[in-house]
C-alpha positions as CSV (number, residue, x, y, z in Angstrom):
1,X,-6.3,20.2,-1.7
2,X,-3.6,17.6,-3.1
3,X,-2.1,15.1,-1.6
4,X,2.1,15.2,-0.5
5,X,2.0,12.3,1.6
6,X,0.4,9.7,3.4
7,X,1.0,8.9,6.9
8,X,1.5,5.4,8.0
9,X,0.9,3.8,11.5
10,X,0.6,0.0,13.0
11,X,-2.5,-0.6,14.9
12,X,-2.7,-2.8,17.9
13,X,-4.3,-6.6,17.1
14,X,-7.8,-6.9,18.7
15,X,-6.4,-10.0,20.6
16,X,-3.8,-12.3,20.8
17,X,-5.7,-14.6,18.4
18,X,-5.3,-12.5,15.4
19,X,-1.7,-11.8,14.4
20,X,-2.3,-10.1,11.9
21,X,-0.5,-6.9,11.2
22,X,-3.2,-4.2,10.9
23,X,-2.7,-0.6,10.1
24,X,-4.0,3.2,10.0
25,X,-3.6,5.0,7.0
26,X,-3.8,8.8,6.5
27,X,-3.2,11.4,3.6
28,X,-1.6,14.2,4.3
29,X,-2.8,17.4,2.1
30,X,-1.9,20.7,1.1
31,X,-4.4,23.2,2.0
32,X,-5.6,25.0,-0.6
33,X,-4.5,29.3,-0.6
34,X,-2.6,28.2,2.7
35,X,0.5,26.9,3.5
36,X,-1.2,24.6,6.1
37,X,-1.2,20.9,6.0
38,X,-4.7,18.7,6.9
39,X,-4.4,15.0,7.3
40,X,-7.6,13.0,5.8
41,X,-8.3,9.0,6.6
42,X,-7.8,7.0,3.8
43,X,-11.6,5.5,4.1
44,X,-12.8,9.2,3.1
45,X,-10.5,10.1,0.4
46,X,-11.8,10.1,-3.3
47,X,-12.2,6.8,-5.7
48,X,-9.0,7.7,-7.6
49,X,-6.9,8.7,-5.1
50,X,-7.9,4.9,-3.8
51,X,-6.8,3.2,-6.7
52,X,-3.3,5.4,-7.5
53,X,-2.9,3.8,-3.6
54,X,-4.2,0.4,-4.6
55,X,-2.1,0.5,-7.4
56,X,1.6,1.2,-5.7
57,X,2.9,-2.1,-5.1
58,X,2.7,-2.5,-8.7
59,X,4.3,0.8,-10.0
60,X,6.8,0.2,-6.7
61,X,8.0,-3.3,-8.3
62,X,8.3,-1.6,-11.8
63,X,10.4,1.2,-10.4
64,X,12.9,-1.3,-8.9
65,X,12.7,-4.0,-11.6
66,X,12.6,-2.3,-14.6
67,X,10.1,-2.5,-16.9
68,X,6.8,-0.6,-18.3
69,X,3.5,-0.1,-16.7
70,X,0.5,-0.7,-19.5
71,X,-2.7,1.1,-18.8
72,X,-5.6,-0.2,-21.2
């Protein structure tokens, strides 16, 4: 399978205590000798599929800045 998308949703706060803005996050895939789709949670996708995600805001602020990403 490869990923084409991730699928983004707000969760509800436990309690009015926490205000903290919590969220579910899912990959969307492309089945493999299919034309299907299959949606994966993010806590069971591979390590390096979890760092490229880790790793967005970065390359997101480098797309709309300018600039070069440096990988050591």
């Amino acid at each position: 399978m490869s990923t084409r998308d991730f699928n983004v949703e707000e969760s509800q706060s436990d309690g009015e205590e926490n205000t903290d803005n919590k969220y579910v996050i899912d990959t969307i895939h492309k089945k493999v000798g299919s034309e299907g789709m299959s949606s994966i949670s993010l806590k069971e996708e591979s390590g390096g599929t979890l760092k490229m995600f880790a790793l967005y805001p970065s390359v997101k602020e480098v797309f709309r800045q300018g600039g070069y990403i440096v990988c050591r």
